[in-house]
C-alpha positions in Angstrom: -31.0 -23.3 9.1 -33.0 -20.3 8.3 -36.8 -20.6 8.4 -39.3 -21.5 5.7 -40.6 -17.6 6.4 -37.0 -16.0 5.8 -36.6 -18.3 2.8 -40.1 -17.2 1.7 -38.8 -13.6 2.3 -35.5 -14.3 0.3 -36.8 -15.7 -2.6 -39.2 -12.5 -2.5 -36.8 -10.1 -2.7 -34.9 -11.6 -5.3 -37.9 -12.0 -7.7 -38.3 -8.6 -7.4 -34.7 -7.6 -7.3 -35.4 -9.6 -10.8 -38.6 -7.7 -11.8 -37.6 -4.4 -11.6 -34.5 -4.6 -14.0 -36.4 -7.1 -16.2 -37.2 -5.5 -19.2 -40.2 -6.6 -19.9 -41.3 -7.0 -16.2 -41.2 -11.0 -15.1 -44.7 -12.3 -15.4 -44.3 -16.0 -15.0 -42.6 -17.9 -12.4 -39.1 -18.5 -13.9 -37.9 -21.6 -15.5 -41.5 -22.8 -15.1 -42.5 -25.8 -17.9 -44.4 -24.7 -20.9 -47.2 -27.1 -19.7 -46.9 -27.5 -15.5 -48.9 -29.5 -14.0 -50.6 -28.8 -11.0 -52.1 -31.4 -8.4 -55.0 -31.5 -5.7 -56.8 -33.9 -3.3 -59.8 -34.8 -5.0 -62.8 -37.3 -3.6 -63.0 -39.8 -6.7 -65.6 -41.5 -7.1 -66.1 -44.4 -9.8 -69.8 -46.3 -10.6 -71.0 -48.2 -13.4 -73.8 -47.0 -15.2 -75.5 -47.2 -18.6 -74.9 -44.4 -20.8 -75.9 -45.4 -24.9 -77.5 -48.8 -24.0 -73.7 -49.8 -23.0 -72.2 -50.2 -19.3 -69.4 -47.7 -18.5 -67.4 -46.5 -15.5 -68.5 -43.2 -15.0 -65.7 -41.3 -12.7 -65.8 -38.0 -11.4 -64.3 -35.1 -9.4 -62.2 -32.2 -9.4 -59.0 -32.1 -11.6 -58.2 -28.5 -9.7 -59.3 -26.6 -6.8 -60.1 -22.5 -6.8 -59.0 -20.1 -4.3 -56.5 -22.4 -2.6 -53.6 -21.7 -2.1 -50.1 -24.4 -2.6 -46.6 -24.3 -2.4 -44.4 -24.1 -5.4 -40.8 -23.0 -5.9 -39.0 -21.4 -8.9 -35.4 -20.2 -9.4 -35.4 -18.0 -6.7 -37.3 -20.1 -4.0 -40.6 -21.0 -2.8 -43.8 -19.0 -3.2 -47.5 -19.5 -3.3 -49.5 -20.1 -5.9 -53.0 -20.1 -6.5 -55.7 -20.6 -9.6 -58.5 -18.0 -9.5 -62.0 -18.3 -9.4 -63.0 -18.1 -13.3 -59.7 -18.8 -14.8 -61.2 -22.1 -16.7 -64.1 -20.0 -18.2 -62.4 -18.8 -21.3 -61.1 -22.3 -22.2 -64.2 -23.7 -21.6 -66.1 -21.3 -24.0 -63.1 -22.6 -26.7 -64.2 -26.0 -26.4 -60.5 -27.4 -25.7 -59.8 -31.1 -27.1 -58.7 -32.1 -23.6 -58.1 -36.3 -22.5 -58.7 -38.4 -20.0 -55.5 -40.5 -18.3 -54.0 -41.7 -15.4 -50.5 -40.0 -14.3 -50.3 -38.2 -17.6 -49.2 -40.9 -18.9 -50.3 -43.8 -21.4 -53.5 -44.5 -23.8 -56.6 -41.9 -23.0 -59.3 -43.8 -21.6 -61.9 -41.0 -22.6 -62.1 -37.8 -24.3 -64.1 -34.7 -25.2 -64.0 -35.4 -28.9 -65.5 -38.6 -27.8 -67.9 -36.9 -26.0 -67.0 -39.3 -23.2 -65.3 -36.5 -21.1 -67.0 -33.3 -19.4 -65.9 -30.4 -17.8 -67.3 -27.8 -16.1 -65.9 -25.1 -13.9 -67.8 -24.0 -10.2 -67.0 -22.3 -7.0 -65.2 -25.4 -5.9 -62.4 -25.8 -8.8 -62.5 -27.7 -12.2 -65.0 -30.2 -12.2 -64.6 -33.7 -14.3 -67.0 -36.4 -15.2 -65.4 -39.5 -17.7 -67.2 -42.3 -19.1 -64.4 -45.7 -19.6 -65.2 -48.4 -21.2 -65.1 -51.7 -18.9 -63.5 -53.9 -21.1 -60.0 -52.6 -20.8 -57.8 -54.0 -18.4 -56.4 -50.4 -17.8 -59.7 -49.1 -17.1 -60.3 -52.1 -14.7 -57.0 -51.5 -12.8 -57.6 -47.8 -12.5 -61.4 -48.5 -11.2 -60.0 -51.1 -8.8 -57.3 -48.3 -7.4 -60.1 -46.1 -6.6 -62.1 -48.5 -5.0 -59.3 -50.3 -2.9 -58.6 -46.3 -2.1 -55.1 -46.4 -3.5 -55.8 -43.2 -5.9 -57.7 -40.6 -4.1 -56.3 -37.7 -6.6 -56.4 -35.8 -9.5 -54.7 -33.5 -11.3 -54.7 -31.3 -14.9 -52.0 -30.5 -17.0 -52.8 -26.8 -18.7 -50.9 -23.3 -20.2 -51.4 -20.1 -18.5 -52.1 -17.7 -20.1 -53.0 -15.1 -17.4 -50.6 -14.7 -14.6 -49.6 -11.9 -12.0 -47.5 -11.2 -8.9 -48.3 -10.0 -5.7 -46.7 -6.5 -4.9 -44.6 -8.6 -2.2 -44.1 -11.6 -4.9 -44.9 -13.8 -2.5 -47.6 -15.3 -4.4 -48.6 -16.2 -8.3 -52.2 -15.9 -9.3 -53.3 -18.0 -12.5 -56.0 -15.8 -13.6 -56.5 -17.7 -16.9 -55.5 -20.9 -18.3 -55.4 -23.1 -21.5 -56.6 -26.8 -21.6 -56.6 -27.4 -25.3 -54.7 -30.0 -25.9 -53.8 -31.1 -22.2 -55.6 -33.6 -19.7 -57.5 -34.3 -16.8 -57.2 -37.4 -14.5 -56.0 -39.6 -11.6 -52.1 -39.0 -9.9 -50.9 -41.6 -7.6 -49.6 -38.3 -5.6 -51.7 -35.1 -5.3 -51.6 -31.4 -4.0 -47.8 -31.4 -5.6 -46.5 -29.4 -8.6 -44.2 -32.5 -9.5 -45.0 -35.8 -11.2 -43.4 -38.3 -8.6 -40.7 -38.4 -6.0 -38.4 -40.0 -8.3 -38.6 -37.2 -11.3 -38.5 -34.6 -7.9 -35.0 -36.3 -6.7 -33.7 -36.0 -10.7 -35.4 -32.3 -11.3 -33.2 -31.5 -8.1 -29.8 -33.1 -8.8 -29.9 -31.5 -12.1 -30.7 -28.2 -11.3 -27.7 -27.4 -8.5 -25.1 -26.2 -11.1 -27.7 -23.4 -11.6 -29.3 -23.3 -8.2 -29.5 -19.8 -7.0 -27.2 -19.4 -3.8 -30.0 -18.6 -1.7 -32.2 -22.1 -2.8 -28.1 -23.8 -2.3 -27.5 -23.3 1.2 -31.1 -24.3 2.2 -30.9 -27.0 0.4 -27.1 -27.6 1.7 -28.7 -26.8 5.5 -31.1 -29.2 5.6 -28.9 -32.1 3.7 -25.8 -31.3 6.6 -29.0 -32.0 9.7 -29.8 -35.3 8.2 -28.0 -38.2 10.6 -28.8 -41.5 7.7 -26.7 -39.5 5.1 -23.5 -38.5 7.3 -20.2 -39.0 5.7 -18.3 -41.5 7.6 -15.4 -39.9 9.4 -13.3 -41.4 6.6 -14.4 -39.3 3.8 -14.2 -36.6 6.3 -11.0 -36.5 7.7 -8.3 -36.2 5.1 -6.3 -39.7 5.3 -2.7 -39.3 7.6 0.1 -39.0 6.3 2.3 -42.2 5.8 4.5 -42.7 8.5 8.2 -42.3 7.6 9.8 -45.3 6.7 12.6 -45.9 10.0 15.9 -44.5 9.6 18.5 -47.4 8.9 20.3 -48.2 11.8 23.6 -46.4 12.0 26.4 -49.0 11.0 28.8 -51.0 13.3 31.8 -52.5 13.0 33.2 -53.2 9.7 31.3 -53.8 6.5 32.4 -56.4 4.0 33.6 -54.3 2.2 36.3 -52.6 4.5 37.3 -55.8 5.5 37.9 -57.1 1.9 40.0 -53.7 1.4 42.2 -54.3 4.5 42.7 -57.9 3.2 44.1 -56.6 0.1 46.2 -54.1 1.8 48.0 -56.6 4.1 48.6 -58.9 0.5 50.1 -56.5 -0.5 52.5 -55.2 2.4 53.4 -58.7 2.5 
């Protein structure tokens, strides 16, 4: 099985095999969604407070982190990618109507139309702050998760709109980004470009008709040095042949037959 560095160094040379007869020159990772995803470890932290003369959970942290670095894979293979420092600012400026949910998924809790969500952008990453209202028993489960330390992370869900290679295309730089109509919020799973393990075993399956050969015999590699998933020698060795069936036994004596013939011919010489 070849390395994670030589596959690194594969999947670099065919991006830029790629990029230099591209015409116009490949700017985004290929076959990336229209809207990724992208997840970090994030210290939550959820307290009631009053906010309005009413009692909210206020929850806070960071839906994304700047200047680090995480893995990510494309067509081609895996590469790094990593959100500059700045690249919320012109979103930010815009105002984006951005929501607050768990897992991307289900009824926002909070939102900045609603003023009850807030971003900010610092040194660290993208900074959140949401205000939920008590009452539901969403909000109640969520705020129990954090608290029993079940969700620990957070994630955004954007557009770039600013991207660029490294000479070696090795890594992908998000120098800007879109949040306008997107989200912020908790993942059960974080620092991972995918929503779940489940959607990452179906994204997989479905993608080997188009796999590129280099991705296909990594991925065939590491599935032939797993022991739990070993074919059984059955489905391994092509089934024997049936034995021929035994060759009658040669005949002795006289068959009926014969002997009802020489009957007839002694009636008959009598």
């Amino acid at each position: 099985m070849s390395t994670m560095t030589a596959l690194r160094a594969q999947a670099a040379a065919a991006r830029s095999a790629a990029a230099d007869t591209a015409a116009p020159a490949t700017t985004l990772p290929r076959d990336r969604p229209e809207s990724p995803e992208i997840r970090f470890r994030s210290q939550l932290r959820a307290k009631k407070v009053l906010r309005d003369e009413q009692e909210w959970y206020e929850v806070s942290g960071y839906a994304s982190a700047f200047e680090q670095g995480y893995e990510m894979y494309d067509f081609y293979g895996p590469y790094t990618e990593i959100v500059s420092h700045g690249a919320a600012d012109a979103t930010l400026a815009a105002d984006p109507e951005v929501v607050f949910r768990f897992n991307h998924a289900g009824t926002p809790m909070a939102g900045t139309r609603n003023s009850r969500l807030q971003l900010w952008a610092d040194d660290a990453g993208l900074g959140q702050r949401a205000w939920l209202n008590p009452k539901r028993a969403d909000v109640q489960l969520l705020v129990q998760a954090l608290e029993d330390d079940d969700v620990r992370e957070q994630s955004f869900m954007f557009r770039i709109t600013s991207g660029q290679w490294s000479p070696d295309y090795t890594e992908y730089r998000i120098n800007s980004f879109d949040l306008d109509r997107g989200d912020v919020g908790p993942v059960t799973y974080g620092a991972n470009p995918h929503t779940s393990v489940s959607a990452r075993s179906g994204d997989f399956l479905a993608s080997i008709p188009t796999m590129s050969p280099i991705m296909a015999r990594e991925a065939l590699a590491r599935l032939a040095e797993r022991a739990d998933i070993s074919a059984p020698p059955a489905l391994l060795t092509p089934p024997a042949a049936p034995a021929p069936a035994p060759a009658a036994p040669p005949a002795q004596g006289r068959s009926i037959a014969m002997l009802r013939t020489q009957l007839l011919v002694d009636a008959d010489e009598d």
